[in-house]
C-alpha positions in Angstrom: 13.6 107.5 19.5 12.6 104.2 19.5 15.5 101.4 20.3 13.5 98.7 20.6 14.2 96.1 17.9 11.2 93.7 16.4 13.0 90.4 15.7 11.3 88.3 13.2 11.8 84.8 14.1 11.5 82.4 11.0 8.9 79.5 10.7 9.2 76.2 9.9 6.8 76.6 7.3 8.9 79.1 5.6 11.6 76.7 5.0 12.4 75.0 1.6 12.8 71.5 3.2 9.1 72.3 4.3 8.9 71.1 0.3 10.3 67.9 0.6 7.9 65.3 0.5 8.5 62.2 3.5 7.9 58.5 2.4 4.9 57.4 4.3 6.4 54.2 5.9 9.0 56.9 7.8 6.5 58.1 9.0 4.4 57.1 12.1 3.1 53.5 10.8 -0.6 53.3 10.8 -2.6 50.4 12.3 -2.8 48.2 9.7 0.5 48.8 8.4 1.9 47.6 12.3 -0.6 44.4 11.8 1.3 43.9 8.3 4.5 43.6 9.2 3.6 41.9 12.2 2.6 39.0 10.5 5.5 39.0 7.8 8.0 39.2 10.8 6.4 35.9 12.0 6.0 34.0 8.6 9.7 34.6 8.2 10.3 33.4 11.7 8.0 30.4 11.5 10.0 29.9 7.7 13.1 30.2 9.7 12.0 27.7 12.0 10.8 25.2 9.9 14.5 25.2 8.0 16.4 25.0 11.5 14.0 22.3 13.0 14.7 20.2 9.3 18.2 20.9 9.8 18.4 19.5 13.5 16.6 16.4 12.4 18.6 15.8 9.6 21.6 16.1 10.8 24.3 14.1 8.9 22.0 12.2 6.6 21.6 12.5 3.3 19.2 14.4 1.9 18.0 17.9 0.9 20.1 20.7 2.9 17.0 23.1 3.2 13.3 21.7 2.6 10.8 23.5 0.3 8.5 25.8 2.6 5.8 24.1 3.8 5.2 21.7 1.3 9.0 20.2 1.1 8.9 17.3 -1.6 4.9 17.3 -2.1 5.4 18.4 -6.1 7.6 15.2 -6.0 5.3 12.7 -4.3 2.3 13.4 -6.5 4.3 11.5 -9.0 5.9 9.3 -7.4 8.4 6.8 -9.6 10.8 3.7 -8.9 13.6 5.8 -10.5 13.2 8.5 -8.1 12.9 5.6 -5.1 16.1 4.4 -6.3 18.2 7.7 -6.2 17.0 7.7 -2.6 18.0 4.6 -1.5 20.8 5.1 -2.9 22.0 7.9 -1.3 22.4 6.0 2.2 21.3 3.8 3.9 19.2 6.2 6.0 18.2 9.1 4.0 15.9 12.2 4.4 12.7 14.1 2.9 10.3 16.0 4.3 6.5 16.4 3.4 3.9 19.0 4.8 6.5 19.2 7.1 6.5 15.2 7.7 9.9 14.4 8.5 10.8 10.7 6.7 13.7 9.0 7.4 13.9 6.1 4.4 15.8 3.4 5.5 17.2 1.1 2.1 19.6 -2.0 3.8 18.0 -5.2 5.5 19.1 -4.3 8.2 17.9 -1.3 9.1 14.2 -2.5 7.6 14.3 -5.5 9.7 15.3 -3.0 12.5 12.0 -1.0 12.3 9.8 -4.0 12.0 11.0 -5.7 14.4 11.0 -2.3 17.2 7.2 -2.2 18.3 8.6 -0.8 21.4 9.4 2.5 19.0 8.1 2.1 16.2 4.5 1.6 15.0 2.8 1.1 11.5 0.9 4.3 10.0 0.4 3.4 6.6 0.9 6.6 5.1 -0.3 9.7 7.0 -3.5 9.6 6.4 -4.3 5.8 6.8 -5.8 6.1 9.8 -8.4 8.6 8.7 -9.2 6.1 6.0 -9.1 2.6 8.0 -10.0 4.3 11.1 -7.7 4.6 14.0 -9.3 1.7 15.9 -8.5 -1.1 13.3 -6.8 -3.6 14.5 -3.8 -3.4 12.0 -2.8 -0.3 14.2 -2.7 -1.9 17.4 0.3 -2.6 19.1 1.7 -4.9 22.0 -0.6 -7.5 23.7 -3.8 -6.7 22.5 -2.5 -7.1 18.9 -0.7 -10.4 19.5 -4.3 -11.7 21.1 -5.8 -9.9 17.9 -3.5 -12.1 16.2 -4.2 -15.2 17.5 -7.8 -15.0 16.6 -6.9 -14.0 12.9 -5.0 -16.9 12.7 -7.5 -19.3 12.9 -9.1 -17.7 9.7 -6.0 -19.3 7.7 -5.7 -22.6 9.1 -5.3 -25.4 6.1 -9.1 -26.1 6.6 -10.3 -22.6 6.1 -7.9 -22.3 3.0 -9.5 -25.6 1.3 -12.9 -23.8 1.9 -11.5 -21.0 -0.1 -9.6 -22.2 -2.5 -13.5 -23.4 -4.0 -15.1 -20.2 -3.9 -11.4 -18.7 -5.4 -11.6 -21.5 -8.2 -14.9 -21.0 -9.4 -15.1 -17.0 -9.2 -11.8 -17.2 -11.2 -13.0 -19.6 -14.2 -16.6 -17.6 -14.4 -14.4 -14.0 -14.7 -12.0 -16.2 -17.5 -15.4 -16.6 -19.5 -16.3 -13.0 -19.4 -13.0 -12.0 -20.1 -13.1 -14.1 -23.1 -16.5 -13.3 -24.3 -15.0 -9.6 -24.4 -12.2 -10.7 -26.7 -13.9 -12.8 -29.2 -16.5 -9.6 -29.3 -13.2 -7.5 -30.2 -9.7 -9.2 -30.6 -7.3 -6.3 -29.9 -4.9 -6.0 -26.8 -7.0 -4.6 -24.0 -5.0 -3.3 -20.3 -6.0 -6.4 -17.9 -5.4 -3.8 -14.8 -9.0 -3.0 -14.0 -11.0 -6.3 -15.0 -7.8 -8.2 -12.6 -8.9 -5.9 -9.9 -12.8 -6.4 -10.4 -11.9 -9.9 -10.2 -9.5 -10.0 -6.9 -12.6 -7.5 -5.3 -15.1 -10.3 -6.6 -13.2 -13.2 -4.7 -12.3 -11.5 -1.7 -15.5 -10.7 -1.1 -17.5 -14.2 -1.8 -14.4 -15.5 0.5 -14.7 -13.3 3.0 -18.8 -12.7 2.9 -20.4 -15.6 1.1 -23.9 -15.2 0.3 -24.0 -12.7 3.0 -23.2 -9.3 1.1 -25.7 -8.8 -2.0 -24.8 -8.3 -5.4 -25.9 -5.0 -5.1 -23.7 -4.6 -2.2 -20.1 -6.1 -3.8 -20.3 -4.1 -6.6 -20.9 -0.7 -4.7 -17.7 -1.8 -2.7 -16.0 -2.4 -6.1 -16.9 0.6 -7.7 -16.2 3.1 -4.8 -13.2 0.9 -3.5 -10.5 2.5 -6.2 -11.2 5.8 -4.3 -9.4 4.4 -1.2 -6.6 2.9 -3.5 -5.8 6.6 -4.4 -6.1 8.0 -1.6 -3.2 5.4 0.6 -0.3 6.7 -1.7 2.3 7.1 0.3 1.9 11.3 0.6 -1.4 13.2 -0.1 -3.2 16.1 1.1 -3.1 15.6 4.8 -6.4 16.8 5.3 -10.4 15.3 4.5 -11.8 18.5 3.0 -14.8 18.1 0.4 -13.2 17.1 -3.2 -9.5 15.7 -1.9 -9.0 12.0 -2.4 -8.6 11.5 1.7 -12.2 13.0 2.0 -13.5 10.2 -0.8 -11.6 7.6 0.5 -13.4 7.9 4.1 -16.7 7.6 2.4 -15.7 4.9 0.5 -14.9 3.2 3.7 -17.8 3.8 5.5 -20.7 2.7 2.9 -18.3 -0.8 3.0 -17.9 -1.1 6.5 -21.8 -0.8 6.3 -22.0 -4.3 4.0 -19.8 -5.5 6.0 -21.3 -4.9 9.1 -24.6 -6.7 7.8 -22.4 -9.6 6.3 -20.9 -10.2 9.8 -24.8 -9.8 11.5 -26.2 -12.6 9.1 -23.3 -14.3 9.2 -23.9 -14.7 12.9 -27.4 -15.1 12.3 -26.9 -18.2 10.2 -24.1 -19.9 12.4 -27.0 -19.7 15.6 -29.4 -21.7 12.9 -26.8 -24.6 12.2 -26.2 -24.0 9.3 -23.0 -24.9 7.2 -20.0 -22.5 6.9 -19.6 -21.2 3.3 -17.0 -18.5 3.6 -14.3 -16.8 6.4 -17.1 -15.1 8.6 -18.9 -18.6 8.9 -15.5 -20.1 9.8 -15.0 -17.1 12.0 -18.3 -17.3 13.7 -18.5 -21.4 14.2 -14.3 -21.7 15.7 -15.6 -18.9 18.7 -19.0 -21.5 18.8 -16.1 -24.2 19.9 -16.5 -25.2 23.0 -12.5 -26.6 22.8 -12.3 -22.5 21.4 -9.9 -20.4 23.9 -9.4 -17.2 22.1 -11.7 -14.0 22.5 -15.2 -15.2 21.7 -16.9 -11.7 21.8 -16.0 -9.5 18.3 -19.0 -7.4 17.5 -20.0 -6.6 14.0 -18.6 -3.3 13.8 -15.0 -5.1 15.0 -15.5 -7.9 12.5 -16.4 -5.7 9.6 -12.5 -3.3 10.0 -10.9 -7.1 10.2 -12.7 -7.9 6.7 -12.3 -4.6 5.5 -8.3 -4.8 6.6 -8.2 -7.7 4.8 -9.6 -6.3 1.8 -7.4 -3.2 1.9 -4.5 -6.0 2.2 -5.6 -7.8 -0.5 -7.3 -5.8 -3.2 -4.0 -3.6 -4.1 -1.3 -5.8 -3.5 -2.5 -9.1 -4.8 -3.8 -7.4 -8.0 -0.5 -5.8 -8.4 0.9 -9.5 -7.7 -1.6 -11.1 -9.8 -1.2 -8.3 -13.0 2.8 -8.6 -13.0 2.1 -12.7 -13.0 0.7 -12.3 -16.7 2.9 -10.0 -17.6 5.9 -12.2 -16.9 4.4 -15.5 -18.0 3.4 -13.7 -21.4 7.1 -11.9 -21.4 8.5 -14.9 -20.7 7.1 -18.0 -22.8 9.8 -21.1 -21.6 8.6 -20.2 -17.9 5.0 -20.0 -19.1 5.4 -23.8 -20.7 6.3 -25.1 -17.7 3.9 -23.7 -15.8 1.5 -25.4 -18.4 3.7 -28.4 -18.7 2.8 -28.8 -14.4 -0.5 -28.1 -14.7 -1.1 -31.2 -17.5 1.0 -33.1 -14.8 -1.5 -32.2 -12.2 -4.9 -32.0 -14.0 -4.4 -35.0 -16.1 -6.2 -33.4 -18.7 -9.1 -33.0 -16.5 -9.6 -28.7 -17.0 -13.0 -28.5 -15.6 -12.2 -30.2 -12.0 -11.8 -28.0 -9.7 -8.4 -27.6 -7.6 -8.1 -29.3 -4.0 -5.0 -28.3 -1.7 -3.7 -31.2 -2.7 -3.5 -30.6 -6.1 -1.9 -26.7 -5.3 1.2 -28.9 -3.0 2.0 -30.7 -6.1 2.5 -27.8 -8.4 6.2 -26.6 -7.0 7.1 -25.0 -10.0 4.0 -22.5 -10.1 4.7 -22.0 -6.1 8.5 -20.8 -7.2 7.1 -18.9 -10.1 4.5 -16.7 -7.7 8.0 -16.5 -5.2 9.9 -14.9 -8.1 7.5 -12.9 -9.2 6.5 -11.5 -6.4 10.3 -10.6 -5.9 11.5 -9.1 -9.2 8.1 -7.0 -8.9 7.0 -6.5 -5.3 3.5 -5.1 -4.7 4.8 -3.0 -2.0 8.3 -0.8 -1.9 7.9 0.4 1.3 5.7 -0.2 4.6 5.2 3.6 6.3 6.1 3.6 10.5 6.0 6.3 12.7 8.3 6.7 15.9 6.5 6.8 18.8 9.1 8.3 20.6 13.0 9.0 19.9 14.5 5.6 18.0 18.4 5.0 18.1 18.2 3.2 15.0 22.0 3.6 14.6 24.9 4.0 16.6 25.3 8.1 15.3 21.3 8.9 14.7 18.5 9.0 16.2 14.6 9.3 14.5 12.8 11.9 16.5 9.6 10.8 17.8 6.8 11.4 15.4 8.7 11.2 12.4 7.6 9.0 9.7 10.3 6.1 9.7 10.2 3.7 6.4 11.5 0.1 5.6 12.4 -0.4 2.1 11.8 -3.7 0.4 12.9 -3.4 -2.9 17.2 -3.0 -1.9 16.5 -6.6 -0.4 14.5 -8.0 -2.5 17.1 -7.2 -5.7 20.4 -7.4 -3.6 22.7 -8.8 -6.3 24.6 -10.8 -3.9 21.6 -12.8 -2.0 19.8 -12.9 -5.6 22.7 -12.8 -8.9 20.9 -11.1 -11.7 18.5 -9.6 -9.6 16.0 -7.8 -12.3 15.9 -11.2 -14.1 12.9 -13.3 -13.2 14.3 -17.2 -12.3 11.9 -19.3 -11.0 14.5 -22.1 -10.6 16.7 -20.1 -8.2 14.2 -21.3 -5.1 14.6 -24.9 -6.1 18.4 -24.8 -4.6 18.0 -25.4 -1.1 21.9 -24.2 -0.7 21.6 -21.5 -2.9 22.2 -17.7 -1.9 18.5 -17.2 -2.3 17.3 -19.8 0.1 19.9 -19.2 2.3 18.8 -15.6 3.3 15.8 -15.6 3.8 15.7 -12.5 5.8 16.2 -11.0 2.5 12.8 -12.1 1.7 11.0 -9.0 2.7 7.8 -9.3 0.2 5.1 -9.8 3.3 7.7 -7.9 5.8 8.8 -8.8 9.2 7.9 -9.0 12.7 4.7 -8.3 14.6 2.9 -6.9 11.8 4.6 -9.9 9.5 1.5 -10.0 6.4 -1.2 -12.3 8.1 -2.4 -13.6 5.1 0.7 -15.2 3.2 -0.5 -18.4 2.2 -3.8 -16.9 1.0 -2.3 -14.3 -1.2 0.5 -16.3 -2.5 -2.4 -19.5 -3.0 -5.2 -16.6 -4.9 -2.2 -15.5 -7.2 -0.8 -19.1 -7.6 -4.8 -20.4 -8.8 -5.4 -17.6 -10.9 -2.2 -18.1 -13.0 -2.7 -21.3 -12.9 -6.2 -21.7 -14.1 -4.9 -19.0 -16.8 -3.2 -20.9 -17.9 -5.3 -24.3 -18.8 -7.8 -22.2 -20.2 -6.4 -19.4 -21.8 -3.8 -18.0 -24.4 -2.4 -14.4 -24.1 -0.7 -12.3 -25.8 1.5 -9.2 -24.3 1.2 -6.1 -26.5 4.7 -4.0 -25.5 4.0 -0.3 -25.4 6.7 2.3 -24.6 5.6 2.4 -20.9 4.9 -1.5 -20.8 8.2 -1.7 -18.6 7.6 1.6 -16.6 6.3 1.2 -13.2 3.0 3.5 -12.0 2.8 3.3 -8.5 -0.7 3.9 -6.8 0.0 2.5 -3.0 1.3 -0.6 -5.2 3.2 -1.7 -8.2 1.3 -1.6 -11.4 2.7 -1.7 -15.3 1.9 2.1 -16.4 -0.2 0.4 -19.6 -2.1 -1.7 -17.7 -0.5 -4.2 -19.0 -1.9 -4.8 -22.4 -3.2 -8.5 -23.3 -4.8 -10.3 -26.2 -6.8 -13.0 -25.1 -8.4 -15.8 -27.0 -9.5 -19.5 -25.4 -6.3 -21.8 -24.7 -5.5 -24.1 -28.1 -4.2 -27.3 -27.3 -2.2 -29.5 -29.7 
């Protein structure tokens, strides 16, 4: 008899879990599926990063507790608005926001603005981020320290009292033949046209006969006009960071570099006519004959390439901001008629009836009340909100915060320049209030931010605040107009400056006298 037993020993195959189907990511994760969650677990750490390196800069300010992912407040800034502005400033005195993860600390009192202009040793002027792709990072108006105070010293020379007369004739005559054209236009078709456009085609036209003379071609100045709106979009305060084909950076760039071409010939010729004895007719000239000075002791040796980013500075100085000055001038002599007829009431003081002479300095000293018009103007509306730094390296701007180093750090002007207890009524436009030399206006001027402060203090101020002054003024003798209110006539657009969102809509017709 067999006693040997046959044991049957059960597969696992036999089993009814064998049945059971197993979800494929318990199992043994295949190559790609390892890459895949590789690279989620470091997007959400590099997420997670971003929101604790926001945090640690913010610290106790105001502002946003967590920032958008990458972005942060770019949806915001493609729109930006004076409301929006406002609420910021208003929520401290230093406040938050980050952009393409640029952090911005906005600084809204007088103090802390005067603070960061007057900090070179921390703090140095970028524009907006992408200003130095557009202007080029060797301008001068990035330099710092020595260099730019020699820089300076140089540029100064441009706007001595001398230069400006020289100017103030091409300015004058520019001015009364764009007037004609303007009203040629409106006797063709009466109705209120925006001013915005033909105001900046004019301010392009005179800064570049001042600047350039004879020595940029038609051809030339209108190319610079034409392309020169693409570098006005492209200095808002945020855009996309980067030059790629199609963004407004990448147009802005060449923009800049078929002008810096003119200008490069201008400044050639412009030497070339100098050497031949010639008389000087514009800025280069001047520029060119004060280094020919023997009793000359600044730098005598500015190629063309370094005279053309001056010019070009000056144009990027000038073309936004004094149009926005210049635009805002009608708008509140048309808004505001009794101003307006004393304006006129000066200029038939000054001109003696005489329309067709041009101005002389002398005749701009003696119009005080235009001079305290531009001042107020300038003030209720200020081309410029804001004047973009960057830390160079950690800034204890306060006693309980620091700005880490490459953070965008901005100056506000507006809070000063409508502080109700420097200016009473602040939003009202009062010429008169600079005639009181013990008045709260005149007695702070610190609070008189419109060209900023310290090193980088607006080079230009009596040429800006002289173009805006003859413009207005000319206006004035020669013209009637008309403000046509829209819903959006009071609503600010901003594009780098200040502009009415209509344009600011005008009926012109030829100035009738009684």
């Amino acid at each position: 008899m067999d006693h040997s037993v046959s044991a049957k020993i059960p597969s696992s195959t036999d089993s009814p879990l064998s049945t059971i189907p197993i979800p494929s990511f318990l199992g043994a994760p295949s190559r790609g599926a390892t890459w895949l969650y590789t690279t989620l677990a470091i997007v959400f750490a590099l997420l997670a990063l971003e929101q604790s390196v926001y945090r640690y800069k913010k610290r106790h300010l105001p502002g946003a507790s967590w920032t958008i992912p990458v972005i942060g407040k770019f949806a915001d800034s493609l729109k930006p608005t004076l409301e929006n502005y406002k609420k910021q400033w208003d929520s401290g005195a230093l406040s938050v926001v980050s952009v393409f993860n640029i952090f911005i600390v906005m600084a809204s009192t007088n103090e802390y603005a005067r603070k960061i202009f007057n900090s070179p040793t921390h703090a140095e002027p970028c524009l907006t981020h992408s200003a130095k792709q557009i202007l080029r990072p060797d301008n001068w108006v990035f330099l710092n320290g020595k260099v730019h105070v020699e820089y300076r010293r140089v540029l100064n020379t441009l706007f001595t009292r001398k230069a400006l007369g020289m100017y103030l004739k091409i300015m004058d005559s520019i001015t009364r033949a764009h007037f004609a054209r303007w009203l040629d236009e409106a006797a063709k078709d009466p109705s209120p046209k925006p001013i915005m456009m033909v105001a900046r085609d004019l301010n392009m036209d005179t800064s570049l006969r001042v600047f350039c003379g004879s020595h940029i071609s038609e051809a030339a100045a209108k190319e610079i006009c034409d392309k020169y709106w693409s570098i006005t979009l492209a200095l808002e305060l945020v855009n996309f960071p980067f030059a790629v084909p199609g963004t407004k950076v990448y147009r802005a760039i060449k923009a800049r570099k078929a002008a810096l071409s003119h200008l490069e010939h201008a400044a050639a010729s412009s030497k070339r006519a100098m050497a031949s004895g010639a008389e000087p007719e514009c800025m280069l000239d001047h520029w060119v004959r004060t280094m020919q000075d023997p009793a000359y002791k600044g730098r005598r040796d500015f190629n063309d390439v370094e005279m053309a980013m001056v010019l070009f500075s000056f144009l990027f100085a000038s073309q936004d901001a004094m149009s926005s000055g210049l635009i805002y001038g009608f708008q509140h002599l048309a808004d505001h008629p009794e101003i307006l007829a004393k304006v006129r009431a000066e200029q038939e003081r000054v001109r003696s009836g005489n329309y067709e002479k041009p101005v002389t300095l002398e005749m701009m000293d003696d119009m005080p009340y235009l001079r305290a018009l531009v001042k107020e103007s300038l003030r209720v509306k200020p081309p410029v909100t804001m004047v973009p730094y960057r830390a160079t390296k950690a800034f204890p701007i306060s006693d309980d915060y620091t700005v880490p180093a490459g953070s965008m750090v901005i100056p506000s002007l507006y809070p000063s320049l409508h502080d109700p207890e420097v200016f009473p009524e602040p939003d009202k436009l009062i010429p008169e209030r600079w005639f009181d030399p013990e008045g709260s206006a005149n007695q702070n001027p610190r609070n008189y931010l419109v060209f900023g402060s310290g090193p980088h203090k607006c080079i230009g101020i009596e040429y800006a605040v002289m173009n805006i002054a003859l413009t207005l003024a000319d206006a004035a003798v020669l013209m009637d107009w008309e403000h046509h209110l829209t819903p959006t006539s009071d609503k600010v657009q901003i594009i780098a400056t200040l502009f009415p969102q209509d344009g600011c809509m005008l009926k012109l017709s030829p100035r009738q006298r009684a």
